[in-house]
N, CA, C and O of each residue as an XYZ file, in Angstrom:
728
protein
N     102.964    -39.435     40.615
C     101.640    -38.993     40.220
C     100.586    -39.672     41.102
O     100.568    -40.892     41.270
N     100.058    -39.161     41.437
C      98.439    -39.664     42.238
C      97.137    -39.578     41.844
O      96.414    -38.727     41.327
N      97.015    -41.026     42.346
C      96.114    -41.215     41.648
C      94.460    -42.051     42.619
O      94.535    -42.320     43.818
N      93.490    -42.248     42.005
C      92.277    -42.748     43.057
C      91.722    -43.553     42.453
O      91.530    -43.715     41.248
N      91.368    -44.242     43.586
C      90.670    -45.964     42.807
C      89.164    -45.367     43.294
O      88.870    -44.644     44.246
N      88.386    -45.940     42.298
C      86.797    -45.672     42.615
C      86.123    -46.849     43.420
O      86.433    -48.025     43.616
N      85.199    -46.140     43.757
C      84.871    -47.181     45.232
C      83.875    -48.009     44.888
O      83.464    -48.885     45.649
N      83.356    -47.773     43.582
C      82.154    -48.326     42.883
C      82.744    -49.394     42.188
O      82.297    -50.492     42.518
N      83.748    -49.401     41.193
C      84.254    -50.295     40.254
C      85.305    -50.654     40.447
O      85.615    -51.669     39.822
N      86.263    -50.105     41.280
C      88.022    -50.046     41.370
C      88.864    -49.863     40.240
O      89.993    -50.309     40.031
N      88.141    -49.140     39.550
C      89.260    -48.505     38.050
C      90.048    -47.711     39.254
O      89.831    -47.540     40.454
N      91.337    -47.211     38.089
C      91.958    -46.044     38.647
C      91.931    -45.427     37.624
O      91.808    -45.745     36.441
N      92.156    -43.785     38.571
C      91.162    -42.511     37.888
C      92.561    -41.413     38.538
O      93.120    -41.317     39.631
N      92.698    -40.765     37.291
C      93.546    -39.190     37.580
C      93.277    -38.552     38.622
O      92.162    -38.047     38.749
N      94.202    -38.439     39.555
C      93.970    -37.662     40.986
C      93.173    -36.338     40.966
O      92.795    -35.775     41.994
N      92.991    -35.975     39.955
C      91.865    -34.570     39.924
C      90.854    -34.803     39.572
O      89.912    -34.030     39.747
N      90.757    -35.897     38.994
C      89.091    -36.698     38.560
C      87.969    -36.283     39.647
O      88.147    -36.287     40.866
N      86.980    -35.984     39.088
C      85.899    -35.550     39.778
C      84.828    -37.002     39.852
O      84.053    -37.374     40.733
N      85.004    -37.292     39.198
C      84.504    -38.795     38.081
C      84.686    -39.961     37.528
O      84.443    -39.766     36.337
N      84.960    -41.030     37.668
C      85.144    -42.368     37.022
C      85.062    -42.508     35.910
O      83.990    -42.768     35.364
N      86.178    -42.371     35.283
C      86.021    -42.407     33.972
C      85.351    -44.079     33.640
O      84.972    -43.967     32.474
N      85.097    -45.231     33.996
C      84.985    -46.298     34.377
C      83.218    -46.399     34.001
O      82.663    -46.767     32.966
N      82.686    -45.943     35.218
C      80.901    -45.977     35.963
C      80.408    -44.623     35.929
O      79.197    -44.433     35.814
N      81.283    -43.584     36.026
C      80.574    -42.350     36.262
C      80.285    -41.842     37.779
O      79.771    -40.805     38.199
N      80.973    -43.312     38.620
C      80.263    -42.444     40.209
C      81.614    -41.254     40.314
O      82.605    -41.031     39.619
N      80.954    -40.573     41.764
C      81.160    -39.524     42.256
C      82.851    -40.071     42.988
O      82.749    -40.852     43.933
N      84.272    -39.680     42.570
C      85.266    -40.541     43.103
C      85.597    -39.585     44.497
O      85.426    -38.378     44.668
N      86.153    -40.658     45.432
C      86.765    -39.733     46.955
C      86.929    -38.412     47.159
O      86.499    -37.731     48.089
N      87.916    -37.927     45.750
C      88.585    -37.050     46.370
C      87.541    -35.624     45.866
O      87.784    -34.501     46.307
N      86.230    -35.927     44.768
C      84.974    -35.261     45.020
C      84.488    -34.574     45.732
O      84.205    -33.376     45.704
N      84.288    -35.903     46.913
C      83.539    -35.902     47.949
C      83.833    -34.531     48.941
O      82.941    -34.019     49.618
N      85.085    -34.089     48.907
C      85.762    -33.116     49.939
C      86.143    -32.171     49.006
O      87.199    -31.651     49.366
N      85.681    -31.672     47.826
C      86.219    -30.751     47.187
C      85.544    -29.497     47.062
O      84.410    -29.592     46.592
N      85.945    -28.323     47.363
C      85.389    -27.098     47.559
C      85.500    -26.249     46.885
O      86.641    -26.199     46.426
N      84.776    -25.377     46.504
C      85.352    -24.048     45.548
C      85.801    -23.015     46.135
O      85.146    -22.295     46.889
N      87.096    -22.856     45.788
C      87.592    -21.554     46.336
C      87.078    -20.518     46.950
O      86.983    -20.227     48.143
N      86.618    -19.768     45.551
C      86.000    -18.265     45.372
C      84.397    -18.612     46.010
O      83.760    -17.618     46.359
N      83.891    -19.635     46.133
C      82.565    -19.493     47.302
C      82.073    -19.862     47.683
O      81.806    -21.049     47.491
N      81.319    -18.797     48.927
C      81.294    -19.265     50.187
C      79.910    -20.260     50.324
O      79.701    -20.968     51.308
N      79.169    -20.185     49.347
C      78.265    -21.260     49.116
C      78.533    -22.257     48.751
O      77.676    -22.581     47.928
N      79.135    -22.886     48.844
C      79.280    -24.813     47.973
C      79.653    -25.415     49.382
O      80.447    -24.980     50.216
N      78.915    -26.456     49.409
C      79.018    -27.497     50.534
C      80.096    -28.547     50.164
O      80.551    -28.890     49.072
N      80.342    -28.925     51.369
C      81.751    -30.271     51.799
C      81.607    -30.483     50.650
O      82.254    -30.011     49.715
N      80.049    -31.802     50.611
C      80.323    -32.794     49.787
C      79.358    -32.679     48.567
O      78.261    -32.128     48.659
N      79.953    -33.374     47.137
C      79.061    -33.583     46.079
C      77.917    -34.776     46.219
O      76.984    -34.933     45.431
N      78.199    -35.613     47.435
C      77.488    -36.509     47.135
C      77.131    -37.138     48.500
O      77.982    -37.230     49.385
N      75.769    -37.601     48.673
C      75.537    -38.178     49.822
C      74.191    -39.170     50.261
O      73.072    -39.126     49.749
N      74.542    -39.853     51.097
C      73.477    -41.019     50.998
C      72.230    -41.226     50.638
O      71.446    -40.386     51.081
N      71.674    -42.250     49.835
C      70.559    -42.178     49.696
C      69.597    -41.877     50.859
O      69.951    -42.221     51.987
N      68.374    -41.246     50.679
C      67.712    -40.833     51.782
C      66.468    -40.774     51.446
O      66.268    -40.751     50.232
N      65.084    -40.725     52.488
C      64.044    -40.333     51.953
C      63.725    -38.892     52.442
O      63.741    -38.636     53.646
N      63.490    -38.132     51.682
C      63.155    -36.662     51.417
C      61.882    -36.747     51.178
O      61.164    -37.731     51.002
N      61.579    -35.213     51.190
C      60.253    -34.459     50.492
C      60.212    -34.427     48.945
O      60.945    -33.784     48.194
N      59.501    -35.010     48.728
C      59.274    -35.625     47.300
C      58.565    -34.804     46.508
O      58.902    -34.557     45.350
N      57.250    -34.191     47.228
C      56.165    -33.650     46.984
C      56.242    -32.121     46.173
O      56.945    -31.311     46.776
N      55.717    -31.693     45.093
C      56.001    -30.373     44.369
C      54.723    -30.582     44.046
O      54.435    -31.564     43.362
N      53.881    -29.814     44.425
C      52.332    -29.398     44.443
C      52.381    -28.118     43.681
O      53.424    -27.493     43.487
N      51.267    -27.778     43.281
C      51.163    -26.287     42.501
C      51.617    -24.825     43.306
O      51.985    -23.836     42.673
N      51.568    -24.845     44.124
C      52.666    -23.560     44.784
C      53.688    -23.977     44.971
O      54.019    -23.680     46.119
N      54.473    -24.562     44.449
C      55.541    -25.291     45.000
C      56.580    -24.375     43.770
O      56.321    -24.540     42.578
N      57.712    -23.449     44.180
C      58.565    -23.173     43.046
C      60.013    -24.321     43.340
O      60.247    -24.847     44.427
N      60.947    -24.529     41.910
C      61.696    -25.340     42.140
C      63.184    -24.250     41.773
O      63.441    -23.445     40.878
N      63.814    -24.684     42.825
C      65.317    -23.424     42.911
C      66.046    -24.705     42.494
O      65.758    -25.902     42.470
N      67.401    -23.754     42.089
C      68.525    -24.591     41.374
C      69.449    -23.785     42.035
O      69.591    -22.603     41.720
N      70.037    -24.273     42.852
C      71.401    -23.405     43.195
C      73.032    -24.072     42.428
O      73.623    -25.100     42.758
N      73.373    -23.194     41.482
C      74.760    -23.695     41.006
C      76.278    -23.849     42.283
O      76.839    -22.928     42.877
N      76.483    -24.893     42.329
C      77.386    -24.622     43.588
C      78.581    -24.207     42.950
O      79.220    -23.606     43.813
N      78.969    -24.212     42.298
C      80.681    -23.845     42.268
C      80.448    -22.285     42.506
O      81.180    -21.825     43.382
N      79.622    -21.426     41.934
C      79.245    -19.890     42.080
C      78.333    -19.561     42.829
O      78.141    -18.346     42.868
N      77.351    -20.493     43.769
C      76.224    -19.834     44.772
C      74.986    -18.917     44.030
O      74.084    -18.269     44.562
N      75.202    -19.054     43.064
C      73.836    -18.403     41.984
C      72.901    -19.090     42.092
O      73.068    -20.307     42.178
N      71.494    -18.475     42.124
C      70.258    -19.323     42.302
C      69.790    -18.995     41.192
O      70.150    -18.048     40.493
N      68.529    -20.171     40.873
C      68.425    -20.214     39.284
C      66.802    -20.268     39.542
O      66.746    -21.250     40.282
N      65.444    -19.811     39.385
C      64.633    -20.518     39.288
C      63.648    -21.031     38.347
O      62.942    -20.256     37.702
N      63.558    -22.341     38.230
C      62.608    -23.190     37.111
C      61.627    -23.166     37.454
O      61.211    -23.518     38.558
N      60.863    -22.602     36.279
C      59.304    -22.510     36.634
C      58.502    -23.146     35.169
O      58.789    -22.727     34.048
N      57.583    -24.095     35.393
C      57.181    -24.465     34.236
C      55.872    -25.410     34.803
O      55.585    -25.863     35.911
N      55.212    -25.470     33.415
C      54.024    -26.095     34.095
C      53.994    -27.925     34.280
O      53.645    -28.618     35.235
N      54.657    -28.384     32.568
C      54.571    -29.876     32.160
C      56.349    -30.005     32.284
O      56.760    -30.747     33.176
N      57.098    -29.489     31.645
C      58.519    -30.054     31.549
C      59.256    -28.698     31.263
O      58.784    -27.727     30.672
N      59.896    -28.766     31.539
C      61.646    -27.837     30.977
C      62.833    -28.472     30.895
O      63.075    -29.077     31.939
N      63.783    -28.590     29.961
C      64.499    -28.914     29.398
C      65.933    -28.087     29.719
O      66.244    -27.136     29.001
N      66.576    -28.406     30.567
C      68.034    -27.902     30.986
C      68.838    -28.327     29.878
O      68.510    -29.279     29.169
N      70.204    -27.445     29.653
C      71.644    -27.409     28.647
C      72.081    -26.331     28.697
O      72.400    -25.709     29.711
N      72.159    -25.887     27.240
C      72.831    -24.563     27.246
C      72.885    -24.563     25.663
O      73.197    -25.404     24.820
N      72.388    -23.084     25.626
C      72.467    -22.542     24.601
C      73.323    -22.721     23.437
O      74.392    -23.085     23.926
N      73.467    -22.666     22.076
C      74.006    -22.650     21.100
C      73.461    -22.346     19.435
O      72.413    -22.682     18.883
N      73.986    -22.004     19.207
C      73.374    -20.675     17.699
C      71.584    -20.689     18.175
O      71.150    -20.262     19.245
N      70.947    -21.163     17.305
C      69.633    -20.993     17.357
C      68.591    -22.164     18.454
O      67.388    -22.364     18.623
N      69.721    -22.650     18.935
C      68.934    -24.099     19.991
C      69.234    -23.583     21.254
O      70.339    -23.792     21.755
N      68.283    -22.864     21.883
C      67.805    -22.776     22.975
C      67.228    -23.378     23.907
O      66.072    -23.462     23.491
N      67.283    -24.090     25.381
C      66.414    -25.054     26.336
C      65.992    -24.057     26.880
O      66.493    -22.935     26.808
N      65.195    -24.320     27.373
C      64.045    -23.879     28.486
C      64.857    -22.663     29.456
O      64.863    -21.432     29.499
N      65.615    -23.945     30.291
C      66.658    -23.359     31.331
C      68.298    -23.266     30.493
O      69.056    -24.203     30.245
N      68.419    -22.285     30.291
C      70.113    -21.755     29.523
C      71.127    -22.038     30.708
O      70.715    -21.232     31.542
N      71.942    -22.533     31.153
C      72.673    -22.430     32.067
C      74.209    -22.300     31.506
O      75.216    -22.441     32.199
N      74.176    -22.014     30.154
C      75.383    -20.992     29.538
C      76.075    -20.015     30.589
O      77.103    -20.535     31.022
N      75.782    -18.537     31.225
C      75.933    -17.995     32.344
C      76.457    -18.457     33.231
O      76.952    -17.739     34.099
N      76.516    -19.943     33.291
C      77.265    -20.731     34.391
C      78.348    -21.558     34.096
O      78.599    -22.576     34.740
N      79.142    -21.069     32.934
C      80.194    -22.375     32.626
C      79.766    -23.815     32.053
O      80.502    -24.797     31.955
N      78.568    -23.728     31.738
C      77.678    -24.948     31.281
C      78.990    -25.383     30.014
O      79.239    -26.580     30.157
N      79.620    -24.932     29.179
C      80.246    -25.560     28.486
C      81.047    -26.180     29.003
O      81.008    -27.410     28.963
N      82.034    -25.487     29.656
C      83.231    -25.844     30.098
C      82.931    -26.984     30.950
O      83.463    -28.049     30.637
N      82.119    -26.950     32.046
C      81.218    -28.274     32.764
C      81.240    -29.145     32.072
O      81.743    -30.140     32.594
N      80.815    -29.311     30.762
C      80.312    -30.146     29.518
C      78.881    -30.822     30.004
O      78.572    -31.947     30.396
N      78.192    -29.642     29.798
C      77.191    -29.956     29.620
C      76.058    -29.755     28.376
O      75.926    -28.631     27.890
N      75.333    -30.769     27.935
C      75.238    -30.728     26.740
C      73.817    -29.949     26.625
O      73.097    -29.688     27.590
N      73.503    -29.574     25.059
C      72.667    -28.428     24.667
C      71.618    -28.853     25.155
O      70.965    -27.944     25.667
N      71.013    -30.153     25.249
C      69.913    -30.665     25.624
C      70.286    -31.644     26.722
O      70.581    -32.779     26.347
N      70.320    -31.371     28.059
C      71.361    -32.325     28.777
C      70.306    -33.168     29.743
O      70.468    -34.350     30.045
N      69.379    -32.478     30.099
C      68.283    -33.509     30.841
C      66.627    -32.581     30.837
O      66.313    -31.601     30.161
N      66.052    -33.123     31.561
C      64.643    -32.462     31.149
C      63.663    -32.907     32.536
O      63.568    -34.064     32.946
N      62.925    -31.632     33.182
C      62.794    -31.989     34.688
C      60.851    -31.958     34.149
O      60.365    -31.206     33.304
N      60.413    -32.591     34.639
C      58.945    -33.209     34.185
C      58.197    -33.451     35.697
O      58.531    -34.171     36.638
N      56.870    -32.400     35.487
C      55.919    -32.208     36.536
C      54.978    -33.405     36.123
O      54.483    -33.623     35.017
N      54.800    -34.484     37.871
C      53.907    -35.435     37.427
C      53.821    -36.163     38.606
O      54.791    -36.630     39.203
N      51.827    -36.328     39.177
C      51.732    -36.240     39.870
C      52.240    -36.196     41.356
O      52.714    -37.047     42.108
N      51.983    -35.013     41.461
C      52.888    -34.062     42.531
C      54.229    -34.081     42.966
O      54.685    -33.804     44.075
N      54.999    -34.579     41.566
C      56.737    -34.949     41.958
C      57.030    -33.940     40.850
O      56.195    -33.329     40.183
N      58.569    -33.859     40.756
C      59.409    -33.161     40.049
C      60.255    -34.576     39.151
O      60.910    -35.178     40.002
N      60.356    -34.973     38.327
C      61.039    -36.050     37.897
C      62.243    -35.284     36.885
O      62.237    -34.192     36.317
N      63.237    -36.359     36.942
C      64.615    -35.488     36.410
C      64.330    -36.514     35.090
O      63.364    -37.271     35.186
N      65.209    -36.556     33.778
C      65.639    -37.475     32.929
C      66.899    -36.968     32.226
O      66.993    -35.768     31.969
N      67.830    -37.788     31.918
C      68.659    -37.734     31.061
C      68.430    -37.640     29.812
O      67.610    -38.492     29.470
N      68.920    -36.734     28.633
C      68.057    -36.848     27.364
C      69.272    -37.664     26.603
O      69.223    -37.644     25.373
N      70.224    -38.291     27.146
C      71.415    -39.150     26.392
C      72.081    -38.360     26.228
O      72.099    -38.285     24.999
N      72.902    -37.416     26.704
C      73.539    -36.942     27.298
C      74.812    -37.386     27.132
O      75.039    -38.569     27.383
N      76.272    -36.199     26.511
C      77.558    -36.960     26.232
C      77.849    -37.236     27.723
O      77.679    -38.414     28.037
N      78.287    -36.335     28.799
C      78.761    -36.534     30.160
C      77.793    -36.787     31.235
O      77.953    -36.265     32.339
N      76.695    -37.637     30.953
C      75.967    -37.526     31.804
C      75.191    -37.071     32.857
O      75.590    -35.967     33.229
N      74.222    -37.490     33.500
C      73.236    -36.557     34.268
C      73.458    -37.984     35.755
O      73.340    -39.208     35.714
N      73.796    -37.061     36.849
C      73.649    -37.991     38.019
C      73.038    -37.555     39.135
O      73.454    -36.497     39.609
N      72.152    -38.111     39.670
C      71.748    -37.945     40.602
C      72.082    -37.822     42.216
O      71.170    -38.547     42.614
N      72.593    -37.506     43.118
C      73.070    -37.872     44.269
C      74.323    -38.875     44.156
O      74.497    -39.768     44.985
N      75.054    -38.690     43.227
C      75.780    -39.160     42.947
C      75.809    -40.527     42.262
O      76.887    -41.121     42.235
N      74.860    -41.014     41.776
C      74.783    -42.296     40.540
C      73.940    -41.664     39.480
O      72.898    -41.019     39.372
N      75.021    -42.230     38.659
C      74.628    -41.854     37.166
C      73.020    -42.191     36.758
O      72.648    -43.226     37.311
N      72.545    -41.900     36.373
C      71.024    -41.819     35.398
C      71.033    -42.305     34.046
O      71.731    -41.796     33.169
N      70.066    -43.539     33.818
C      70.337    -43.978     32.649
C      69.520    -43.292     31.589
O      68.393    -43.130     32.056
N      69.607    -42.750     30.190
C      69.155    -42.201     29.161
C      67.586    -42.338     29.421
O      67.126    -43.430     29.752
N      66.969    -41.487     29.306
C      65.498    -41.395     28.990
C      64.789    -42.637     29.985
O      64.004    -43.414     29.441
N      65.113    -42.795     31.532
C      64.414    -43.159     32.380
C      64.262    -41.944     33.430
O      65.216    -41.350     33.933
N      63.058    -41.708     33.645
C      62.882    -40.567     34.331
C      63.308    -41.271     36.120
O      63.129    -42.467     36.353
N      63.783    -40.441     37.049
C      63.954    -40.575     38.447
C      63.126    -39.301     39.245
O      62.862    -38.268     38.631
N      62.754    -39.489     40.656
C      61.849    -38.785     41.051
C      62.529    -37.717     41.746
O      62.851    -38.239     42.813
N      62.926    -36.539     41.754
C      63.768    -35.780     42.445
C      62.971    -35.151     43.893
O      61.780    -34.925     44.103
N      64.131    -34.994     44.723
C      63.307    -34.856     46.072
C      64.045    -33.372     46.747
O      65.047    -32.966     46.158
N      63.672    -32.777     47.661
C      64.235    -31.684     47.979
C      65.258    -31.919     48.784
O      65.393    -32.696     49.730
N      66.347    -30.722     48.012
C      67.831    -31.021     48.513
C      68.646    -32.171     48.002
O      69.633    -32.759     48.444
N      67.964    -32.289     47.004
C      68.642    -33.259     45.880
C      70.063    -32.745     45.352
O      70.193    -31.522     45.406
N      71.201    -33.502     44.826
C      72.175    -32.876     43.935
C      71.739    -33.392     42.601
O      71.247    -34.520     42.588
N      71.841    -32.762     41.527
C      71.965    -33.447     40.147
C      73.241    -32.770     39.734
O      73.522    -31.728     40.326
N      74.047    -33.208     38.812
C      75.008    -33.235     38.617
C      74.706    -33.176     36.535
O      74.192    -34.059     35.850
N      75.186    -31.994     36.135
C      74.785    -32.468     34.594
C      76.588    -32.331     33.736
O      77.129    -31.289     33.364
N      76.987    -33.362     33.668
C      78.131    -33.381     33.110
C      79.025    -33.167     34.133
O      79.177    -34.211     34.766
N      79.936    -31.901     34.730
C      80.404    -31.594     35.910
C      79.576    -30.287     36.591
O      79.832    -29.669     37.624
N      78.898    -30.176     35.983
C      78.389    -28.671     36.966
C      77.055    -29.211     37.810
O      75.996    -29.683     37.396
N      77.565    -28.936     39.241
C      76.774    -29.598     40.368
C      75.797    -28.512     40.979
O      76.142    -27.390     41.349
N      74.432    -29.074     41.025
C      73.324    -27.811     41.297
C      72.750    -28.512     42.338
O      72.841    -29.739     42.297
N      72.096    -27.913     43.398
C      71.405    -28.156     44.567
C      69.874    -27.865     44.277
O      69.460    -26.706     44.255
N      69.116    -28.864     44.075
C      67.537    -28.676     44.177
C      67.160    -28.747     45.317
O      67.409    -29.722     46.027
N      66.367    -27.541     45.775
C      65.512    -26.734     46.380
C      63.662    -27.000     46.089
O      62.932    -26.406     45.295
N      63.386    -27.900     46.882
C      61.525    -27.147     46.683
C      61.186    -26.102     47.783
O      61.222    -26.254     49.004
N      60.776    -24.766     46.895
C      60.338    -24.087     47.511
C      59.020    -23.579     47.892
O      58.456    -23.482     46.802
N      58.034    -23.122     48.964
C      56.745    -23.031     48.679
C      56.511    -21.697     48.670
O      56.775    -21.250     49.787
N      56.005    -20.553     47.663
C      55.194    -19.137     47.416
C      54.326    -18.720     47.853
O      53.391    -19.407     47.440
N      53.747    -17.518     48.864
C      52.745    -17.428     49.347
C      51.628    -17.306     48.309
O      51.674    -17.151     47.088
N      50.648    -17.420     49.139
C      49.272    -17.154     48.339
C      48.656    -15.628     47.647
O      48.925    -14.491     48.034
N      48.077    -15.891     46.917
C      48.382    -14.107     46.042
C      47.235    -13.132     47.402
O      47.126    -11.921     47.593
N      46.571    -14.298     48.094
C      45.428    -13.218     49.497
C      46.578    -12.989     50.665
O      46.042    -12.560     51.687
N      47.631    -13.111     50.765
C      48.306    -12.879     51.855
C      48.310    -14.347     52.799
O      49.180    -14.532     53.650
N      47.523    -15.073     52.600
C      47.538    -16.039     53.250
C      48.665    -17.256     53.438
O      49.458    -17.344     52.500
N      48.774    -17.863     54.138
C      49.963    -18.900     54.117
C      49.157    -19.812     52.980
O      47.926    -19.801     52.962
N      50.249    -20.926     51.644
C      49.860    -21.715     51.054
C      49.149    -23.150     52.111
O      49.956    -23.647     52.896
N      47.915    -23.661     52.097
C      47.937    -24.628     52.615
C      48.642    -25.669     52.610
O      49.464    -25.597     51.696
N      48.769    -27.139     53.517
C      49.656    -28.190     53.537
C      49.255    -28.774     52.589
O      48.109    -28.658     52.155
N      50.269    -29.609     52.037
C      50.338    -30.541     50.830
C      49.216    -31.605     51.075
O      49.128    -31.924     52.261
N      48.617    -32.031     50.501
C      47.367    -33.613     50.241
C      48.171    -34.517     49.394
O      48.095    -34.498     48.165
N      49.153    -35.524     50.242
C      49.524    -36.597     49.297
C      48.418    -37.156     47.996
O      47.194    -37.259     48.079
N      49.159    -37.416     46.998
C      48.184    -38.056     45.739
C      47.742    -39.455     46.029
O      48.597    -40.229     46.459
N      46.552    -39.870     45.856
C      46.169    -41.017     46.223
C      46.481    -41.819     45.563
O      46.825    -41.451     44.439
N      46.527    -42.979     45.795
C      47.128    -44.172     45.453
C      46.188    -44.942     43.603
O      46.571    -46.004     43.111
């Protein structure tokens, strides 16, 4: 049987583990795992910290691409929306039911993405399988600043954030972003 040591903690973890059962990081054999059926999902789940485009200004729309299926999702909201998945009468914001959200295990209320000054911030709402960011886990109800081309990860179902910018309703190009002052 085979098996993988995590590179974060050195537990050992079931050779199909996506996950540490241990810490929650992102384990090796993750890193190189692809989906069959499509042609959208990249190499890797996880990759170095980096500094990105941070910035989500008011034309700014925010895409969710589900990678295991290449479906684009888009969140639009003014103060917060609330990602999970549906169940009897408890509805989030963003349903991502349509996507295997159970089977993922991702929970009804699984994290919650919050507009504030000019960022996109992710949070975990405590969450059974957790919410990770670029591959480290997210601790309960501390918000993190999400940047474009981010992965979040909610339980196992891995989505690619996208900031996107919308033209202007005159035909015009949206103007450039004005960092927020200090």
């Amino acid at each position: 049987m085979n098996e993988q040591i995590c590179q974060k903690c050195q537990r050992v973890n079931p050779a199909e583990a996506l996950i540490c059962v241990g810490c929650g990081h992102l384990l090796p054999a993750s890193e190189h795992s692809r989906a069959p059926e499509s042609p959208h999902a990249t190499q890797t789940l996880h990759r170095p910290s980096r500094w990105g485009t941070a910035y989500f200004g008011d034309e700014s729309v925010l895409q969710i691409r589900i990678l295991h299926s290449g479906a684009c999702v888009e969140a639009s909201f003014r103060r917060e929306c609330v990602l999970g998945r549906a169940a009897g009468d408890l509805v989030p914001d963003l349903d991502l039911s349509p996507h295997g959200a159970l089977a993922m295990g991702v929970s009804r209320q699984h994290a919650r993405l919050l507009r504030r000054f000019g960022t996109v911030q992710v949070e975990d709402l405590g969450s059974v399988n957790g919410t990770f960011l670029n591959g480290e886990r997210l601790l309960p109800r501390q918000p993190r600043i999400l940047r474009h081309d981010d992965e979040l990860m909610l339980g196992r179902l891995a989505l690619r954030i996208s900031f996107e910018r919308q033209p202007s309703q005159d035909g015009q190009p949206p103007a450039p972003p004005v960092p927020d002052s200090p």
